[in-house]
PDB file of the backbone (N, CA, C, O) and the ligand in Angstrom, with CONECT records:
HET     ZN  A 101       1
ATOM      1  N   UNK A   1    -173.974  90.800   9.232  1.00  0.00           N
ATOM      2  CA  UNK A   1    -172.631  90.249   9.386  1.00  0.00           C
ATOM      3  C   UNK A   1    -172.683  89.066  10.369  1.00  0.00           C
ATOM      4  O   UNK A   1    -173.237  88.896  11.454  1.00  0.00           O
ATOM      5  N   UNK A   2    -171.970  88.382   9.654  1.00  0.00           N
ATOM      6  CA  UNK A   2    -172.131  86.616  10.707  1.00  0.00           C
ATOM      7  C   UNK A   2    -171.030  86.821  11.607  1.00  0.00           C
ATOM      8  O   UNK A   2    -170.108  87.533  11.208  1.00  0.00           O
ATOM      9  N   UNK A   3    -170.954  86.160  13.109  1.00  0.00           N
ATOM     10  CA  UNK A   3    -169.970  86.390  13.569  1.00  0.00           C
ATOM     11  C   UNK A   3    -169.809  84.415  14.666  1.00  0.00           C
ATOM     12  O   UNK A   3    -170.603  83.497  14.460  1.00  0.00           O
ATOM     13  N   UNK A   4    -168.960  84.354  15.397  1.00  0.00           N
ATOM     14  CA  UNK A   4    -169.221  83.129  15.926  1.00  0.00           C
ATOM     15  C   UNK A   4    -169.770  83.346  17.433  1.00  0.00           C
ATOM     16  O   UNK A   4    -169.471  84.397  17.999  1.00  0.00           O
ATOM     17  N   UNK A   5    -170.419  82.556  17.977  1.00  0.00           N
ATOM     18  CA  UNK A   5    -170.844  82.791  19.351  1.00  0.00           C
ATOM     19  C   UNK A   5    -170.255  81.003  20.128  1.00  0.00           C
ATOM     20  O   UNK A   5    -169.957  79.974  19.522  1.00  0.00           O
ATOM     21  N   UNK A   6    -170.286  81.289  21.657  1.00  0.00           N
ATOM     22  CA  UNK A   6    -169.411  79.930  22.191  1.00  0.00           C
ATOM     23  C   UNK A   6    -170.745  79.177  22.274  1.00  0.00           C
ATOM     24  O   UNK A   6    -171.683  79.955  22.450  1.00  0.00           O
ATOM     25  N   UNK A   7    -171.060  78.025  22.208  1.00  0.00           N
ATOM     26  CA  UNK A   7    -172.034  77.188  22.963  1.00  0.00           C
ATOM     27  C   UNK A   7    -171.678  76.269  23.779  1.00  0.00           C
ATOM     28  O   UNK A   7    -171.268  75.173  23.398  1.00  0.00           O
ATOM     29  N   UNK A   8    -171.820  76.688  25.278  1.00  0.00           N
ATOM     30  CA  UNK A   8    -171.365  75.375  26.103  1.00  0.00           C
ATOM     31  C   UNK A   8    -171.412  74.486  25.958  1.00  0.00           C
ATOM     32  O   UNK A   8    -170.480  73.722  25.706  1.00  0.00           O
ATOM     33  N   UNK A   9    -172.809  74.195  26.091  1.00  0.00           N
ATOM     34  CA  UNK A   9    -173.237  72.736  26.142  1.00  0.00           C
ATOM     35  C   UNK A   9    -172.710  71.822  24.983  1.00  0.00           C
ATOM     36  O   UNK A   9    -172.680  70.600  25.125  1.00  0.00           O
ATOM     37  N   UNK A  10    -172.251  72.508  23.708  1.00  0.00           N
ATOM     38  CA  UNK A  10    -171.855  71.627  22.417  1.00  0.00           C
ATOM     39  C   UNK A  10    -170.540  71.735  22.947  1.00  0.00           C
ATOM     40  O   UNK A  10    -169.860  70.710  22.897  1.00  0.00           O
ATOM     41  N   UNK A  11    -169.998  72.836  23.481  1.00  0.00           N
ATOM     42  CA  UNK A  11    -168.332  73.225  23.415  1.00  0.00           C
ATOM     43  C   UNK A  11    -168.000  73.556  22.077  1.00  0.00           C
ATOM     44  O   UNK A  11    -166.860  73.372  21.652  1.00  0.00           O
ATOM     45  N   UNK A  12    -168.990  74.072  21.318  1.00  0.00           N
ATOM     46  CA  UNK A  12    -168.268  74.503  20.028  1.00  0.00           C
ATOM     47  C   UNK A  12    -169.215  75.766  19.755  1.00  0.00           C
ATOM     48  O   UNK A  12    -170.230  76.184  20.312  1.00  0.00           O
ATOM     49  N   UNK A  13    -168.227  76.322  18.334  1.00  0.00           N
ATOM     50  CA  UNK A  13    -169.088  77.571  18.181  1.00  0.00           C
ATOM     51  C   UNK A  13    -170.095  77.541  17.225  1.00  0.00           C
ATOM     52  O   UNK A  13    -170.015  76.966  16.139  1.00  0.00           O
ATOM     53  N   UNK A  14    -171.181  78.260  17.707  1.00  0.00           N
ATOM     54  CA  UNK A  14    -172.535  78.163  16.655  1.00  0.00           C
ATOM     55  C   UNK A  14    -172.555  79.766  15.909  1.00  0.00           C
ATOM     56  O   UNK A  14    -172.343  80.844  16.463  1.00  0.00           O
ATOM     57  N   UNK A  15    -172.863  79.510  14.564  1.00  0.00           N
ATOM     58  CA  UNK A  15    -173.046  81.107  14.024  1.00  0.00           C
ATOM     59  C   UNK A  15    -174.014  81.760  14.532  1.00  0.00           C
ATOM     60  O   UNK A  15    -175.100  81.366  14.956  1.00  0.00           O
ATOM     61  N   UNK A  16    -173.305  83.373  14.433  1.00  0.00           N
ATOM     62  CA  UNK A  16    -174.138  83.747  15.038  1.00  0.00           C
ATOM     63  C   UNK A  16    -174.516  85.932  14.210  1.00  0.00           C
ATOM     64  O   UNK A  16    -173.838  86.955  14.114  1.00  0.00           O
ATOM     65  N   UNK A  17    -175.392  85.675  13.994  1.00  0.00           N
ATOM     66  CA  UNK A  17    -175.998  86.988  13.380  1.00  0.00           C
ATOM     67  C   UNK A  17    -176.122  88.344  14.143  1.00  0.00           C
ATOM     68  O   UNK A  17    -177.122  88.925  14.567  1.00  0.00           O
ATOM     69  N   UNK A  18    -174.388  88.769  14.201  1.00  0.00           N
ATOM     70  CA  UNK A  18    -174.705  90.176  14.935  1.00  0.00           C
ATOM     71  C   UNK A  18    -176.133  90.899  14.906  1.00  0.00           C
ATOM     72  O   UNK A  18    -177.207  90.437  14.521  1.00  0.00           O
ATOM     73  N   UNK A  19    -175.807  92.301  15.477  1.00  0.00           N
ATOM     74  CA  UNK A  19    -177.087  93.133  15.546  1.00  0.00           C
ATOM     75  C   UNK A  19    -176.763  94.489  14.753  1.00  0.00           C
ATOM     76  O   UNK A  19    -175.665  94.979  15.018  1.00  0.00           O
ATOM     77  N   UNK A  20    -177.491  95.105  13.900  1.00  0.00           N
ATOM     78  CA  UNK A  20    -176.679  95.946  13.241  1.00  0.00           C
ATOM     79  C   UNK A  20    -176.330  97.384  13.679  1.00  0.00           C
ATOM     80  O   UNK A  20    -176.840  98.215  14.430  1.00  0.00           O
ATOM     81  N   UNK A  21    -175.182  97.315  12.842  1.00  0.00           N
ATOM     82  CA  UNK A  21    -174.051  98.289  13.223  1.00  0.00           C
ATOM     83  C   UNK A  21    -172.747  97.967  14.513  1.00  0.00           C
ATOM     84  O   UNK A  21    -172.052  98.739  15.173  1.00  0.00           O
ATOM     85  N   UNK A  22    -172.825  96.732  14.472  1.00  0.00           N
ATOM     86  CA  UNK A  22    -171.937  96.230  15.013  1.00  0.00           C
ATOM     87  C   UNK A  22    -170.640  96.313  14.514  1.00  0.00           C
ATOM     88  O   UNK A  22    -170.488  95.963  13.343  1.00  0.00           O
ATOM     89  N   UNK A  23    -169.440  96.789  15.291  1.00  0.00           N
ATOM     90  CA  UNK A  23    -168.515  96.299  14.323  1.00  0.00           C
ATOM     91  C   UNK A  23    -167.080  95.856  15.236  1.00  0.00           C
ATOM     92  O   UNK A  23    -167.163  96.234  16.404  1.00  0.00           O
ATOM     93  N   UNK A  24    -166.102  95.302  14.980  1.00  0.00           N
ATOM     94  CA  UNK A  24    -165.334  94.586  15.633  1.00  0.00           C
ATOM     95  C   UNK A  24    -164.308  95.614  16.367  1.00  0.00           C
ATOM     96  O   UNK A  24    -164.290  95.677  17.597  1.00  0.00           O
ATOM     97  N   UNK A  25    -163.487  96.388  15.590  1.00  0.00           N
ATOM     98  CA  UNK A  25    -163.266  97.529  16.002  1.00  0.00           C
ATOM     99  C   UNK A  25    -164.101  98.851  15.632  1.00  0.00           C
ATOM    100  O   UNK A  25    -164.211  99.419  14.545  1.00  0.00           O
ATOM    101  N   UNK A  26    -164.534  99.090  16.612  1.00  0.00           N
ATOM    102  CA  UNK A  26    -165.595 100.356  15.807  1.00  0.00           C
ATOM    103  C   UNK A  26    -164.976 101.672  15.958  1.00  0.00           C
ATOM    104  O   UNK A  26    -165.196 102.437  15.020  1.00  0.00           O
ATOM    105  N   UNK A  27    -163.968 102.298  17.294  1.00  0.00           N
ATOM    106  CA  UNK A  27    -163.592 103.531  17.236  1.00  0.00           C
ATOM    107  C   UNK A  27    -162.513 103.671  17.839  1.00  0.00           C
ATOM    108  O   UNK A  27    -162.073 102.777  18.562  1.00  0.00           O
ATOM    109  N   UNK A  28    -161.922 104.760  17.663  1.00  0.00           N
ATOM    110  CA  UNK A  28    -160.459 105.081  18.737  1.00  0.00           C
ATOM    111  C   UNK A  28    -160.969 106.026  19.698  1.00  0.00           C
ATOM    112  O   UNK A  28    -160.219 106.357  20.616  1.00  0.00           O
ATOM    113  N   UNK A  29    -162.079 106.489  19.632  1.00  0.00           N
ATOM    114  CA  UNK A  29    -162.292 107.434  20.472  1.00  0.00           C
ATOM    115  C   UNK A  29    -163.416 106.936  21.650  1.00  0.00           C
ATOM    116  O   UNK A  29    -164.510 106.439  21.380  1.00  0.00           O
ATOM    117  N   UNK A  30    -162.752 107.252  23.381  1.00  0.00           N
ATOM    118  CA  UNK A  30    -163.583 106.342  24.196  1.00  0.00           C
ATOM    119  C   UNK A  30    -164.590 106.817  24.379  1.00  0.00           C
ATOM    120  O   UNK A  30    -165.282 106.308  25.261  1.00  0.00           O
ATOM    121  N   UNK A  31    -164.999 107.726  23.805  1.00  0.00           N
ATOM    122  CA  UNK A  31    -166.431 108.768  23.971  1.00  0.00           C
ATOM    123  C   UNK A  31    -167.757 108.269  22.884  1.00  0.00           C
ATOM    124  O   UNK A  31    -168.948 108.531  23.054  1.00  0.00           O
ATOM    125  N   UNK A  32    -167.315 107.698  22.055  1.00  0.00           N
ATOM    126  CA  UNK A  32    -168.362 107.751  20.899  1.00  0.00           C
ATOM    127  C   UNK A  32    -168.718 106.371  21.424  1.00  0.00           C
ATOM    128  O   UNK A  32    -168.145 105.664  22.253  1.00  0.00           O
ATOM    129  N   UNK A  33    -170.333 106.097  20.388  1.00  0.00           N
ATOM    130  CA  UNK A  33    -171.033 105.371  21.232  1.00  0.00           C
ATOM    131  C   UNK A  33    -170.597 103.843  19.691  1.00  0.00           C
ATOM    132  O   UNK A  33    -170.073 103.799  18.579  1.00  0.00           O
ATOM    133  N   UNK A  34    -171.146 103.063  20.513  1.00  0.00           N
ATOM    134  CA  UNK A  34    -171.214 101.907  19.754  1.00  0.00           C
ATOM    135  C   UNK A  34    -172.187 101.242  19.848  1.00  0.00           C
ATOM    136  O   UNK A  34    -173.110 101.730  20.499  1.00  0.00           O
ATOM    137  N   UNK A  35    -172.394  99.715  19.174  1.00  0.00           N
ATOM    138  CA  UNK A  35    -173.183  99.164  19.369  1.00  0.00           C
ATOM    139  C   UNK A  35    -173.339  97.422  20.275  1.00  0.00           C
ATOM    140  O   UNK A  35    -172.951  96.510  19.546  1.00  0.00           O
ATOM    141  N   UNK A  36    -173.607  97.172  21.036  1.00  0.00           N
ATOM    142  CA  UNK A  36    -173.262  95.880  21.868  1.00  0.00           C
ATOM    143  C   UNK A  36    -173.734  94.756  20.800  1.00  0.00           C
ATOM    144  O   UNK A  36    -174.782  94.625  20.167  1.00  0.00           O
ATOM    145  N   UNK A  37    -172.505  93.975  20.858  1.00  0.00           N
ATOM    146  CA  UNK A  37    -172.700  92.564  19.993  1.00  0.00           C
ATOM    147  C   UNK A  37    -174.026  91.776  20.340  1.00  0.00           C
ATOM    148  O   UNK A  37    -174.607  91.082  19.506  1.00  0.00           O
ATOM    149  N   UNK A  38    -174.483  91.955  21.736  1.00  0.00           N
ATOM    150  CA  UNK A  38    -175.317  91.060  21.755  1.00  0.00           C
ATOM    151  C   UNK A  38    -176.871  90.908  21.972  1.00  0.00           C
ATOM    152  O   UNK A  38    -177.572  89.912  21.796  1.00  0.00           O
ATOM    153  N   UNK A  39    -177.375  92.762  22.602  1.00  0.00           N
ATOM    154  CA  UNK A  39    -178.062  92.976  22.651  1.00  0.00           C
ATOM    155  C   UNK A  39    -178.737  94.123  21.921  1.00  0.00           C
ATOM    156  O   UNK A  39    -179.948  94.338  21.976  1.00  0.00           O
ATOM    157  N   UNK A  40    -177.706  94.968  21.112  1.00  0.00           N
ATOM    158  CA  UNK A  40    -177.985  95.565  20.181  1.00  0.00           C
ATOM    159  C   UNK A  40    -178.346  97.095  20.325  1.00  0.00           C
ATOM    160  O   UNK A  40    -178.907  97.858  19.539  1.00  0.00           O
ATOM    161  N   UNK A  41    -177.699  97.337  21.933  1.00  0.00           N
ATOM    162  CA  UNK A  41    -178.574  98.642  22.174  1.00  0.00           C
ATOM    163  C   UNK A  41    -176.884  99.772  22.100  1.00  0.00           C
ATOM    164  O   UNK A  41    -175.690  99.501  22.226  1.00  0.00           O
ATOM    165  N   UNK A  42    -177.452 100.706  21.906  1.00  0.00           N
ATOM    166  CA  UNK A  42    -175.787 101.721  22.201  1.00  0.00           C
ATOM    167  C   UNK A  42    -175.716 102.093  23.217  1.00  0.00           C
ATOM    168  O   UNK A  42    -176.542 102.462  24.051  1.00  0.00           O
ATOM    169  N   UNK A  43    -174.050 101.954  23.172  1.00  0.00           N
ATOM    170  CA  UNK A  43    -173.532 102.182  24.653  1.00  0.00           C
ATOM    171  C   UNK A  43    -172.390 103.024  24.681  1.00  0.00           C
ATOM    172  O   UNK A  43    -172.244 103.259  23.481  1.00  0.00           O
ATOM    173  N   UNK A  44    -171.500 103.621  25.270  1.00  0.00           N
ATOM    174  CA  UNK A  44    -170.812 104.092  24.635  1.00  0.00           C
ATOM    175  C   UNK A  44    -169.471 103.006  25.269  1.00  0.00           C
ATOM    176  O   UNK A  44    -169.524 102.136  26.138  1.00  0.00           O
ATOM    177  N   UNK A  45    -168.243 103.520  24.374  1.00  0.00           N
ATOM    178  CA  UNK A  45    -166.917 102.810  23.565  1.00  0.00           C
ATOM    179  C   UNK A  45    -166.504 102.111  24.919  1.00  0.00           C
ATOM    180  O   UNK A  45    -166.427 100.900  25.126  1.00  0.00           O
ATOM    181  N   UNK A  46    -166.140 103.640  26.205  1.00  0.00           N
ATOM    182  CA  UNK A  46    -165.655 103.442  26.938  1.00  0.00           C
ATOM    183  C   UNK A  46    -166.382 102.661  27.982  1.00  0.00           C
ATOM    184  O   UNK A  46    -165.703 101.983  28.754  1.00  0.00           O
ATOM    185  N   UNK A  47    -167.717 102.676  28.103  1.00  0.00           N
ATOM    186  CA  UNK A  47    -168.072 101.388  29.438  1.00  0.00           C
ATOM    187  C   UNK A  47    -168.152  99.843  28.473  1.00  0.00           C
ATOM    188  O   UNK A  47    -169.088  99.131  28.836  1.00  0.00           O
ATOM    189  N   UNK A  48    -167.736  99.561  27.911  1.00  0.00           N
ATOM    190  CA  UNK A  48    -167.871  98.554  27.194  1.00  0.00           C
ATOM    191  C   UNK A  48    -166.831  97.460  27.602  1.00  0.00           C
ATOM    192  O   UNK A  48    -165.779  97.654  28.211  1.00  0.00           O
ATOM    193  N   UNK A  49    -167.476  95.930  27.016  1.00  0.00           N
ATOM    194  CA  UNK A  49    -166.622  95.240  27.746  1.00  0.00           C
ATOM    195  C   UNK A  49    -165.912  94.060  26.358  1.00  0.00           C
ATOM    196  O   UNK A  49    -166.684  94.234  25.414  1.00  0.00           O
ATOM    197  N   UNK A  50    -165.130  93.311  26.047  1.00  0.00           N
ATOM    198  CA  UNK A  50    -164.993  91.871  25.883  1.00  0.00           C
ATOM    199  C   UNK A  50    -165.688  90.793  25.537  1.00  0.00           C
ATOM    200  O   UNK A  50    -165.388  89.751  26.119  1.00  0.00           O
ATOM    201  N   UNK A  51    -166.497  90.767  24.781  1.00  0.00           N
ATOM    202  CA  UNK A  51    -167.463  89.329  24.938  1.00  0.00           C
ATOM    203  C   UNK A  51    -166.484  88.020  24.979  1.00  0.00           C
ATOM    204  O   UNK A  51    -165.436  87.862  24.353  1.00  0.00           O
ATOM    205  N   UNK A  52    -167.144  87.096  25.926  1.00  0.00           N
ATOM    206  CA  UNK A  52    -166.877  85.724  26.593  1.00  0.00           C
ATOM    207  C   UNK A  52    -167.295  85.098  25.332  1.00  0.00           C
ATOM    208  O   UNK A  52    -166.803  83.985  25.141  1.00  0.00           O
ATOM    209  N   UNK A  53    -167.973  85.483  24.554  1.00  0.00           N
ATOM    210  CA  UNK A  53    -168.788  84.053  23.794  1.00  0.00           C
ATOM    211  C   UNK A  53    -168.959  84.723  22.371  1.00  0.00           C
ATOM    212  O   UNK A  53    -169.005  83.803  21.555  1.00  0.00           O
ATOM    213  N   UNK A  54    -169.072  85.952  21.735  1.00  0.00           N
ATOM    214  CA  UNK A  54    -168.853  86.540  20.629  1.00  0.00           C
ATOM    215  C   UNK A  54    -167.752  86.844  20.179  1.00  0.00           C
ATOM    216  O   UNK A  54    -167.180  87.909  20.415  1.00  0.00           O
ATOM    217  N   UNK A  55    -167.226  85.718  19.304  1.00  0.00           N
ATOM    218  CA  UNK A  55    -166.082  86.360  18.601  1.00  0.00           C
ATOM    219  C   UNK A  55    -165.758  86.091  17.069  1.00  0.00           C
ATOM    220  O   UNK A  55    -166.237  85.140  16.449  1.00  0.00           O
ATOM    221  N   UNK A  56    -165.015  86.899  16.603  1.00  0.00           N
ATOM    222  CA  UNK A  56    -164.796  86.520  14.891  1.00  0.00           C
ATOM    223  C   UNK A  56    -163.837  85.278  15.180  1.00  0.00           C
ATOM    224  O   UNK A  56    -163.647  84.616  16.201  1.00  0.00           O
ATOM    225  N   UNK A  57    -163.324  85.217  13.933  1.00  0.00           N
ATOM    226  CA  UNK A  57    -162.896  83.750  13.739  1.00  0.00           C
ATOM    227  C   UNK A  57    -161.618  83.785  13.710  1.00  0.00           C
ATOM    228  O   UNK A  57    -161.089  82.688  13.527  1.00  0.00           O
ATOM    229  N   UNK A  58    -160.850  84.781  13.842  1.00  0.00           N
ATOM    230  CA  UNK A  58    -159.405  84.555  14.767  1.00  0.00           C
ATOM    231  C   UNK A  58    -159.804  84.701  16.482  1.00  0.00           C
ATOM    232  O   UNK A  58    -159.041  85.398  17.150  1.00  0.00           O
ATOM    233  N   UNK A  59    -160.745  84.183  17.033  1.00  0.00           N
ATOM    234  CA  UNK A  59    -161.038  84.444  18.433  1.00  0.00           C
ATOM    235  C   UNK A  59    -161.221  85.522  18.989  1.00  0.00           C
ATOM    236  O   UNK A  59    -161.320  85.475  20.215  1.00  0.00           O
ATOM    237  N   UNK A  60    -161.327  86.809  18.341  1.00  0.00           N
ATOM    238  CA  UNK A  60    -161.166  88.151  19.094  1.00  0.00           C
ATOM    239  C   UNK A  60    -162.591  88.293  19.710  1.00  0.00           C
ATOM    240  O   UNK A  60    -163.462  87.616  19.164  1.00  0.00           O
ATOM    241  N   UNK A  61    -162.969  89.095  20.795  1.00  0.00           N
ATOM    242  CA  UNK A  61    -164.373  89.154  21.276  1.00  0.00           C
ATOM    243  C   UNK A  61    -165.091  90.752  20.987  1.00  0.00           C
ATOM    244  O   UNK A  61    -164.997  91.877  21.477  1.00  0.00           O
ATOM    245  N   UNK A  62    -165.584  90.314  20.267  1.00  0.00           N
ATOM    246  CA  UNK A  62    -166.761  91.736  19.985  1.00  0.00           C
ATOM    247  C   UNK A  62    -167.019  92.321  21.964  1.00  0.00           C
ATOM    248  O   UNK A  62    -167.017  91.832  23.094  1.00  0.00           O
ATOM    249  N   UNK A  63    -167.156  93.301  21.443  1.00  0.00           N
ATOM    250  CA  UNK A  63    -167.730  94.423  22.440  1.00  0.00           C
ATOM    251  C   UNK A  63    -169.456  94.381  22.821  1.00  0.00           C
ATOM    252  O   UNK A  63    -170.390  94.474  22.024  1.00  0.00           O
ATOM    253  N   UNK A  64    -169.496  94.252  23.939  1.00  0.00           N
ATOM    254  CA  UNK A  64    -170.671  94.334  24.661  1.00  0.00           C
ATOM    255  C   UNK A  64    -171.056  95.310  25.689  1.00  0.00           C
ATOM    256  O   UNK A  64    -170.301  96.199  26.083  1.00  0.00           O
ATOM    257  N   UNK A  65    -172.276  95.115  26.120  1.00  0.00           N
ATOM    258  CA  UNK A  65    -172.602  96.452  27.216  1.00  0.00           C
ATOM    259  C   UNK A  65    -172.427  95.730  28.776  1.00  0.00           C
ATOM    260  O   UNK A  65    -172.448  94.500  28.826  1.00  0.00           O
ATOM    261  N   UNK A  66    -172.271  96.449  29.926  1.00  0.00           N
ATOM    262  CA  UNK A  66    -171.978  95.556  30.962  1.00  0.00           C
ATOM    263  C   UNK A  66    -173.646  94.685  31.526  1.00  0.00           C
ATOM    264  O   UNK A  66    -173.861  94.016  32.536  1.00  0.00           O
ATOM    265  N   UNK A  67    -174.132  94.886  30.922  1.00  0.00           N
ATOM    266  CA  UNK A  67    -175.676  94.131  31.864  1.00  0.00           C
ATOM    267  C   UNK A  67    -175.503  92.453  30.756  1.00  0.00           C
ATOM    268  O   UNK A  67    -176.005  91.383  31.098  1.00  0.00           O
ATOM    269  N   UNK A  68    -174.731  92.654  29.528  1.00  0.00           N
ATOM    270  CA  UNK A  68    -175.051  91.414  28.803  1.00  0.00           C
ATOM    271  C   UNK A  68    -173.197  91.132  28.998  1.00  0.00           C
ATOM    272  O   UNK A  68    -172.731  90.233  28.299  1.00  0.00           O
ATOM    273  N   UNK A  69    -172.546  91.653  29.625  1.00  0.00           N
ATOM    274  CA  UNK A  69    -171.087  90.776  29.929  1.00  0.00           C
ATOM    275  C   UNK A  69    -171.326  90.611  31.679  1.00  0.00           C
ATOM    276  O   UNK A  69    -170.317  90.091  32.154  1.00  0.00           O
ATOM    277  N   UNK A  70    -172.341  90.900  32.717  1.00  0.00           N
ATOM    278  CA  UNK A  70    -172.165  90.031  33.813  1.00  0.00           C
ATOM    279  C   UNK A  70    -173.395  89.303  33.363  1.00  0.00           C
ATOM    280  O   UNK A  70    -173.843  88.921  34.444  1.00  0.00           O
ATOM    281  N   UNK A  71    -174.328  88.818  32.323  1.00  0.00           N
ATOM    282  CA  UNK A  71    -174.504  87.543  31.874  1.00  0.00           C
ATOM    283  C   UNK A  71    -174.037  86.468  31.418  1.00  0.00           C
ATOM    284  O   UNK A  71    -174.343  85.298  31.645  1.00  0.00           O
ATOM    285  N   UNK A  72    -173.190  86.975  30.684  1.00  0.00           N
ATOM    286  CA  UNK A  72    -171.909  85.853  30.291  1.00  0.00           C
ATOM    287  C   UNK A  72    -170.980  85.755  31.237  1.00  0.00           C
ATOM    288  O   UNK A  72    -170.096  84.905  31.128  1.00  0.00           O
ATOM    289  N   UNK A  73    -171.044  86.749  32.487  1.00  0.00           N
ATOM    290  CA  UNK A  73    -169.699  86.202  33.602  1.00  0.00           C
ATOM    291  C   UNK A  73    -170.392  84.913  34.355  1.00  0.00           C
ATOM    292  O   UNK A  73    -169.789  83.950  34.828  1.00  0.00           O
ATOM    293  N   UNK A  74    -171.773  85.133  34.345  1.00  0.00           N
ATOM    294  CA  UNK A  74    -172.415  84.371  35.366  1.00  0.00           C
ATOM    295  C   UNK A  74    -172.630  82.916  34.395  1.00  0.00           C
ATOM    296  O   UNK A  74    -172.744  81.853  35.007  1.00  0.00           O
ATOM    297  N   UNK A  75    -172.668  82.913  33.230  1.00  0.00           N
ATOM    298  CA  UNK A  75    -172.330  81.711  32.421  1.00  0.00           C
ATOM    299  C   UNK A  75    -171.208  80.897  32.188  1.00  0.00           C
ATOM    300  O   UNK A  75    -171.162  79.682  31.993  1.00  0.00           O
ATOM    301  N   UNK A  76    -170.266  81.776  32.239  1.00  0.00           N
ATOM    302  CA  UNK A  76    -169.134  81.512  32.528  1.00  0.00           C
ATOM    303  C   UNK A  76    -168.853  80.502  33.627  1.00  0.00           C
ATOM    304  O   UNK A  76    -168.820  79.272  33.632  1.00  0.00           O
ATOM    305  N   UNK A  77    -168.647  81.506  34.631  1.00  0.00           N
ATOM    306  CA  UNK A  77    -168.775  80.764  36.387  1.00  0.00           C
ATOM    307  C   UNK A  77    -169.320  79.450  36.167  1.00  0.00           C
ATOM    308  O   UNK A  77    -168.575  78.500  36.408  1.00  0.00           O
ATOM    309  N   UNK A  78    -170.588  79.207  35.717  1.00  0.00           N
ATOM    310  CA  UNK A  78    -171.631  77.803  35.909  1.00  0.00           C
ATOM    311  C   UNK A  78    -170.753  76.972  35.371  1.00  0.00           C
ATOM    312  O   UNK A  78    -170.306  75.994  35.970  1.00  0.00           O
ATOM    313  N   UNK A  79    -170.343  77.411  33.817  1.00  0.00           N
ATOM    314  CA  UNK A  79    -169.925  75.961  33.231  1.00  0.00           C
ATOM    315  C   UNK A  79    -168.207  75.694  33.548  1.00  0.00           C
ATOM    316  O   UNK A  79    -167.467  74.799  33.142  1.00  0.00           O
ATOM    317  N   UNK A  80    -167.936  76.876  34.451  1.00  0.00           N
ATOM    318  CA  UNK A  80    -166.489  76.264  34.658  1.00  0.00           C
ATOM    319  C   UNK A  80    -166.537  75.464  35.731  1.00  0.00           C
ATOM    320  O   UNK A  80    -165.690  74.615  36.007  1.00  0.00           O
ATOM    321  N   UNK A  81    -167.809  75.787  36.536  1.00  0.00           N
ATOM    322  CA  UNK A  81    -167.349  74.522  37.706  1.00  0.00           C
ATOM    323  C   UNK A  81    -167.335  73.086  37.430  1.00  0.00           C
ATOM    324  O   UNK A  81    -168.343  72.616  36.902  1.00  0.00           O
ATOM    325  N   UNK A  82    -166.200  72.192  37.746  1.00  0.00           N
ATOM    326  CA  UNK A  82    -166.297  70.964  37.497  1.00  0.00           C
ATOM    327  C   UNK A  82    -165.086  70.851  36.117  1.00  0.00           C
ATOM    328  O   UNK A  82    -164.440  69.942  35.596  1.00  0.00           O
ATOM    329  N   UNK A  83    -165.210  72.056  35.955  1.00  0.00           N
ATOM    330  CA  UNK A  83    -164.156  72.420  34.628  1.00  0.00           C
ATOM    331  C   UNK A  83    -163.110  73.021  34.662  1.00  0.00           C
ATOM    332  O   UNK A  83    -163.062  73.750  35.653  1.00  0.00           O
ATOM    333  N   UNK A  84    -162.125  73.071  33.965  1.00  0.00           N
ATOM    334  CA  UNK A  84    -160.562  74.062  34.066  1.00  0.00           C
ATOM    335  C   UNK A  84    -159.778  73.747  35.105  1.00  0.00           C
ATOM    336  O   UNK A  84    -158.897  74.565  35.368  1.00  0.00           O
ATOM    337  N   UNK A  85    -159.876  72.566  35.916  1.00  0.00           N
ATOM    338  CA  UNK A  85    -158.340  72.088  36.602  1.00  0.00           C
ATOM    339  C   UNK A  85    -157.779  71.463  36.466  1.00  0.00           C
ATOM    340  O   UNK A  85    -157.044  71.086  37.378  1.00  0.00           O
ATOM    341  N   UNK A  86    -157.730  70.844  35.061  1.00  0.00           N
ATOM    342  CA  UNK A  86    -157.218  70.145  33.670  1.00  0.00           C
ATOM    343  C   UNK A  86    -155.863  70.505  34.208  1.00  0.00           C
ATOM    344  O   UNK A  86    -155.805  71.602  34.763  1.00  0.00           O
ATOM    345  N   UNK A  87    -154.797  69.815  34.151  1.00  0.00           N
ATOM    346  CA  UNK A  87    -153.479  70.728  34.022  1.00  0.00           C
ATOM    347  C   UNK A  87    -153.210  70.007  32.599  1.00  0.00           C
ATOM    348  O   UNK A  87    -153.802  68.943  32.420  1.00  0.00           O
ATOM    349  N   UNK A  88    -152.279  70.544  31.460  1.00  0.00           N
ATOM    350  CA  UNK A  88    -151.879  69.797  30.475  1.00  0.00           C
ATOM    351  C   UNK A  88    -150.824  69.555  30.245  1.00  0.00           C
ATOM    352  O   UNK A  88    -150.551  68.835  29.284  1.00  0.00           O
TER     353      UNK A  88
HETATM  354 ZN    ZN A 101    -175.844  94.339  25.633  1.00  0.00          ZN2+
END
């Protein structure tokens, strides 16, 4: 399943080839395990986070594990400095 991922440096999104058994909503229940968009390992529902940079194409962010969402916080951080005090 293709999904979109962010690329800074372009500022646009590049496709991007989940890991399988990924799925966008995967459960209602915070106990069962899932699978992290980005690194592919299971985790379960409830420590799971938001991805910054994985999302389908109405913008929603696939679910990740926390060791690969404070990678993307710390990516985050970098490319906002110098960035976002835009007012519009
Ligand atoms: Zn992960």
């Amino acid at each position: 399943m293709t999904a979109l991922k962010w690329n800074y440096d372009a500022q646009e999104y590049d496709p991007y080839e989940l890991p399988e058994g990924v799925e966008l909503h995967p459960t209602a229940n915070l106990t069962d395990k899932i699978v992290c968009a980005s690194c592919g390992k299971s985790i379960l529902y409830r420590n799971s986070y938001n991805s910054l940079e994985i999302h389908n194409e109405g913008g929603f962010g696939y679910l990740i594990c926390a060791k690969c969402a404070d990678k993307e916080i710390a990516l985050f951080k970098k490319n906002r400095k110098g960035r976002g005090n835009e007012r519009i």
